[in-house]
C-alpha positions in Angstrom: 66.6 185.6 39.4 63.9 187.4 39.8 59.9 186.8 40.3 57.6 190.4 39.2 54.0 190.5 40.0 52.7 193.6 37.7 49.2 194.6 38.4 47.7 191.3 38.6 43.9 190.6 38.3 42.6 187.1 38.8 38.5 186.6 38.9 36.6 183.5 39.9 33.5 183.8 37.7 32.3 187.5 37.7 34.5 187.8 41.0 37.2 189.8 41.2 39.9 187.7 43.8 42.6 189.3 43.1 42.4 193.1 42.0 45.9 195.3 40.6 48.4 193.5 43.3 51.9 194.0 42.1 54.6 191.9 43.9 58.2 191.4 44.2 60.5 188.8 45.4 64.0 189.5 44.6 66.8 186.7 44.5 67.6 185.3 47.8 64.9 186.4 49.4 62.1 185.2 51.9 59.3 187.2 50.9 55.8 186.3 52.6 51.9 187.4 52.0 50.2 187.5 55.2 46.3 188.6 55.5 42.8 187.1 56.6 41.0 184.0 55.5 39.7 185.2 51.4 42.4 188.1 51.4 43.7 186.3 47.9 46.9 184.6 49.1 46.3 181.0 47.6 44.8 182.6 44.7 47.9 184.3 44.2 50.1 181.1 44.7 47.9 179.3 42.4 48.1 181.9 39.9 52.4 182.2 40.2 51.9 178.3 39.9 50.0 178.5 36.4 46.7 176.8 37.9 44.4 179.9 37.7 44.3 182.0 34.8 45.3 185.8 34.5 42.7 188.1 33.6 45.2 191.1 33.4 48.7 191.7 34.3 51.9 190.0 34.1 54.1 187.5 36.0 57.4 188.1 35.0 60.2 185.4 35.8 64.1 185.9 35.1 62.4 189.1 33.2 60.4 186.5 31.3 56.4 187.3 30.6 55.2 183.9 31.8 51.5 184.4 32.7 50.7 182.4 29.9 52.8 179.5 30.3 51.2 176.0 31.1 52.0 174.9 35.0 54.0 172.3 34.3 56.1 174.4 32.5 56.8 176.6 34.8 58.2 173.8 37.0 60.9 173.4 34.1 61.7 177.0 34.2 62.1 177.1 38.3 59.2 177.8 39.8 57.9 174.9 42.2 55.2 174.9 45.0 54.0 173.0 48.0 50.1 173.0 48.0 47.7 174.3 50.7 46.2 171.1 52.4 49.7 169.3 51.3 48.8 167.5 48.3 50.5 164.4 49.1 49.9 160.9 47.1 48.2 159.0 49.9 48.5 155.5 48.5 52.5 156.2 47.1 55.6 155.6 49.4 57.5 158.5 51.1 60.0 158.1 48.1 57.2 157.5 45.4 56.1 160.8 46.5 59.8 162.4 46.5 60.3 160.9 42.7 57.0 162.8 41.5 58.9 166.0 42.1 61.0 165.0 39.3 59.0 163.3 37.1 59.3 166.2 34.4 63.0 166.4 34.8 65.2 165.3 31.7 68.5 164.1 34.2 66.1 163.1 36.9 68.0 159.3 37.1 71.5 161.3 37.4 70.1 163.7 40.1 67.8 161.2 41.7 70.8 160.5 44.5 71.9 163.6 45.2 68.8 165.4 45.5 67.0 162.6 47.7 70.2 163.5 49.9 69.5 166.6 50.3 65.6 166.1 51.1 66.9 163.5 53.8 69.4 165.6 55.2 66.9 168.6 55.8 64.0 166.0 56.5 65.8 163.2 58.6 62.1 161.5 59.7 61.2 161.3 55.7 64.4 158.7 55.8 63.5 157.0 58.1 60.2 156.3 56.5 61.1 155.7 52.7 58.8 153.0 52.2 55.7 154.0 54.6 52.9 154.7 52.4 52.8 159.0 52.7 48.9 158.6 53.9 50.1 156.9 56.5 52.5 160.1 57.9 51.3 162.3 60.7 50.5 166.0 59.4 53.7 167.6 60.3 55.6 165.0 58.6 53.5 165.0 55.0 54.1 168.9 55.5 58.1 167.7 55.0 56.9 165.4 52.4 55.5 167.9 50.3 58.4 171.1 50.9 60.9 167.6 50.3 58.9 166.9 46.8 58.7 170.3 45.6 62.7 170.9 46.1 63.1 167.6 44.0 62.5 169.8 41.2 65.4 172.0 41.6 63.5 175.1 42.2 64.8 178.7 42.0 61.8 179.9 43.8 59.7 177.6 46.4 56.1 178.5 46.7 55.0 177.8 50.1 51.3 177.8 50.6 50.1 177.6 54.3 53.3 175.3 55.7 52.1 175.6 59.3 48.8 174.8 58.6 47.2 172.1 61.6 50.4 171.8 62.9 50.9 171.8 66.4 53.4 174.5 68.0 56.6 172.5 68.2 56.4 171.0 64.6 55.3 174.8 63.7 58.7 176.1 64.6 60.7 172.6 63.3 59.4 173.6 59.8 60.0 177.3 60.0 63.7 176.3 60.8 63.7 174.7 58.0 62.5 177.2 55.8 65.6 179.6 56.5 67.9 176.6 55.9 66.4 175.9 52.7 66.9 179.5 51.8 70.4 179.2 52.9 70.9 176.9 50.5 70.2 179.7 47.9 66.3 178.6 46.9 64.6 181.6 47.1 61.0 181.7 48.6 57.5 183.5 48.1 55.8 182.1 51.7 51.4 182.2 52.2 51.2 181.9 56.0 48.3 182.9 58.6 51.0 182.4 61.4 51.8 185.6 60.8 54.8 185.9 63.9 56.5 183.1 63.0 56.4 184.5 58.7 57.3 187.8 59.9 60.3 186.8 62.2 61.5 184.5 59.5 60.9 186.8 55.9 63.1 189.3 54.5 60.1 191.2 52.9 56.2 191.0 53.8 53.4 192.1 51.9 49.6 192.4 53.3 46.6 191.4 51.5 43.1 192.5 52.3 40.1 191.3 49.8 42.7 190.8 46.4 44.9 194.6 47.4 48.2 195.0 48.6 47.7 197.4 51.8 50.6 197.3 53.6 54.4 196.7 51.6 57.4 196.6 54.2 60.6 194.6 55.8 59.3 192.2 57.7 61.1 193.5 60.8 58.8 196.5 60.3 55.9 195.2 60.2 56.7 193.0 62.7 56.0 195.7 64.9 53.5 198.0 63.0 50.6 198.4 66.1 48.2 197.9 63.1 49.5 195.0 61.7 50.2 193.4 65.7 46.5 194.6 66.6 44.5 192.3 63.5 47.1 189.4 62.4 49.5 188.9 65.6 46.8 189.2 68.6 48.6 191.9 70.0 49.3 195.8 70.5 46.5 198.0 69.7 43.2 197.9 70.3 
């Protein structure tokens, strides 16, 4: 498995968002996209996702051209995200909310068990609150609601848009954890993230984004400690 990002253009209007990036995330991987507010990240999410339209280029899955594949499609091939702002079902139950992520799915009744197993297991509070209405969850735990209803669907590759957004510090690192565990489990992941330590120490791969270009392409480790990248995403090093 494989997910290629070839030269990608994506416009809003006459605005170019996204302009040439070119993207890799091999199997097994943790690869993240770190940059400013309106660098392009959620643009490029949406646009892996099938919910913006390519101007040019190609998104290549399993070797697959599928930049012209409806979204929900690309669900059935693998490919399976959790929103920016979480983009939970308010009024739905916690496990109303986990069955959407299989709504699409041909053996969902079969694998309804087994999967809402594994959400549990990784997400012990979304057990405990099966039949609380998902409005009613506190923002860290509709952040495990929506990871938990995007693995429903069995992905190959988890989109992860924002996970740590409005979270506070120890929830932060609680759903990092979690993150690598789920990538233990062989789902491999394409993570957005402004909390650019915690993607950094966590991601095999990073790429950074700065207005729609790639300008920086390394191993996470690396850039870790890059004094450029420490100085204007991490708050630290150079000056």
């Amino acid at each position: 498995m494989r997910l290629e990002i070839k030269d990608l253009r994506v416009h809003y209007g006459k605005i170019e968002a996204i302009k040439g990036v070119s993207v890799v995330v091999n199997q097994g991987e943790i690869v993240t996209l770190i940059g400013a507010n309106g660098a392009g990240k959620t643009t490029m999410l949406k646009t892996i996702s099938g919910l913006r339209p390519v101007t040019s280029g190609q998104i290549l899955f399993d070797g697959e051209d599928i930049s012209k594949v409806p979204a929900h499609k690309r669900v059935d091939l693998g490919l399976s995200q959790a929103p920016e702002g979480r983009g939970i079902f308010p009024g739905m139950t916690v496990l109303e909310n986990l069955e959407m992520g299989k709504y699409n799915r041909k053996n969902r009744r079969a694998e309804m068990h087994e999967d809402l197993e594994m959400v549990y297991h990784l997400f012990p509070r979304l057990k405990e609150r099966t039949s609380q209405s998902g409005g009613t969850l506190s923002g860290g735990e509709q952040q495990m609601l929506s990871i938990g209803r995007a693995l429903m669907a069995r992905p190959k590759v988890l989109l992860l848009d924002e996970p740590s957004m409005g979270l506070a510090p120890q929830m932060i690192a609680n759903i990092f954890r979690i993150i690598t565990e789920i990538n233990k489990q062989g789902v491999t992941i394409l993570l957005v993230e402004q909390n650019a330590q915690q993607a950094l120490q966590r991601a095999h791969r990073a790429y950074v984004l700065e207005i729609g270009k790639v300008v920086k392409e390394a191993k996470a480790s690396d850039l870790l400690n890059d004094p450029a990248v420490r100085a204007a995403y991490l708050g630290t090093g150079a000056h």
